[in-house]
C-alpha positions in Angstrom: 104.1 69.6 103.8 103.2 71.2 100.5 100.1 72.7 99.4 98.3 72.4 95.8 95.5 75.1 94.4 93.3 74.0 91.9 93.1 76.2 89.1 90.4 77.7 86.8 90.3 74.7 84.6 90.3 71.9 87.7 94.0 70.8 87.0 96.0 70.7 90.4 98.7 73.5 90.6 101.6 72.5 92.3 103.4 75.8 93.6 107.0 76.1 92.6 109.6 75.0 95.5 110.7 78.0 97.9 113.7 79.8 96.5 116.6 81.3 98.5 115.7 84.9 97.0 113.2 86.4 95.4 112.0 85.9 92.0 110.3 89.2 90.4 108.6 89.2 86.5 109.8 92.2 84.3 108.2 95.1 84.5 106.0 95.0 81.8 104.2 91.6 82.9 101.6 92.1 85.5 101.5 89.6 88.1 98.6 87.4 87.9 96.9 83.7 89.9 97.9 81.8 87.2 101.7 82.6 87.2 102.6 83.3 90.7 104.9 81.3 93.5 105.6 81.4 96.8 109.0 82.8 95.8 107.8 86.0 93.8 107.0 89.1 95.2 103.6 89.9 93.6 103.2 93.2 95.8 106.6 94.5 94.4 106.2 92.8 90.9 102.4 94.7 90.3 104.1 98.1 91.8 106.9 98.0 89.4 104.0 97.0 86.9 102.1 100.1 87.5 105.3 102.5 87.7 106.3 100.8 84.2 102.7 100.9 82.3 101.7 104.6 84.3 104.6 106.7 84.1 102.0 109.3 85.2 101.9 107.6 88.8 106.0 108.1 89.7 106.9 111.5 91.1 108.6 113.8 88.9 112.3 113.3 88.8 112.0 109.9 90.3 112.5 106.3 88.5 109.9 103.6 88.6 111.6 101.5 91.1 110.8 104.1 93.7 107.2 102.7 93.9 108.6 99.8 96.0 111.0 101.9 98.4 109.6 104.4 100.6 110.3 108.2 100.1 112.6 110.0 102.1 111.5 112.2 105.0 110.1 115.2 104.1 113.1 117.7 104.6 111.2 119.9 106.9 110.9 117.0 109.1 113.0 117.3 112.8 114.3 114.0 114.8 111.5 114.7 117.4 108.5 115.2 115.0 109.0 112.1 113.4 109.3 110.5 116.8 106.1 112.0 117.7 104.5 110.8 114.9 105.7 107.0 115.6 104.3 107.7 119.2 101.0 108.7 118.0 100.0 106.0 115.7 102.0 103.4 118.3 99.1 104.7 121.2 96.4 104.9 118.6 97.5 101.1 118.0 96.8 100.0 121.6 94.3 101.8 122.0 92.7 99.7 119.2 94.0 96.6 120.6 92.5 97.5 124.1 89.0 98.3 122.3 89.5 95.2 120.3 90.2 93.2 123.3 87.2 94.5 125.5 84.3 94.1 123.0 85.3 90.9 121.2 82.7 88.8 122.7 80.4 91.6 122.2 77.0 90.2 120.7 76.2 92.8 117.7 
C-alpha cells in the first residue's frame, strides 16, 4: 500500500519508492515538503544545512558533519557517572509513564 499527499497546487504527489539506503541533498539545499521522500533523511539533510550555511553554529575545531553525530563524552566523565546519569533519566522515564498511566482517563 502506497500513500499520495496532495500538494500546494492540488496535484497528487506520489512519494518516491523506498530506497535500500539513504538519500541526503548537498549541503547547501535545505530540505523542504516539496522535495522530500521516504528515503531522505530530512533531520540529517537540514543539520548538515545549518552546519553548512551557519558556520557560527559548529564548535570550534570541529567540521560541519559533526551536527549529525553526537559529541564525545566529556573527558572528565567516569564509567559510573555516565551510568548514573542513564539511571536517572531511565527512573525519571517510568516515573512519567506511571503518572501517564494513572491520570489518563483523568477528566481536566
Amino acid at each position: 500500500m502506497t500513500s499520495s499527499f496532495i500538494g500546494g497546487d492540488g496535484a497528487i504527489i506520489q512519494p518516491s519508492p523506498p530506497r535500500l539506503s539513504v538519500r541526503h541533498r548537498p549541503p547547501n539545499s535545505m530540505p523542504r515538503w516539496e522535495d522530500t521522500a521516504e528515503d531522505m533523511d530530512n533531520l540529517e539533510d537540514l543539520l548538515l544545512f545549518i552546519g553548512h550555511t551557519s558556520p557560527e553554529c559548529i564548535p570550534a575545531g570541529r567540521q560541519a558533519d559533526t551536527l549529525t553525530t553526537p559529541p564525545p563524552p566529556p573527558p572528565t566523565m567516569l564509567p559510573e557517572q555516565e551510568e548514573e546519569a542513564l539511571n536517572a533519566l531511565l527512573h525519571q522515564k517510568h516515573i512519567e509513564i506511571d503518572f501517564y498511566q494513572k491520570h489518563s482517563n483523568d477528566q481536566w
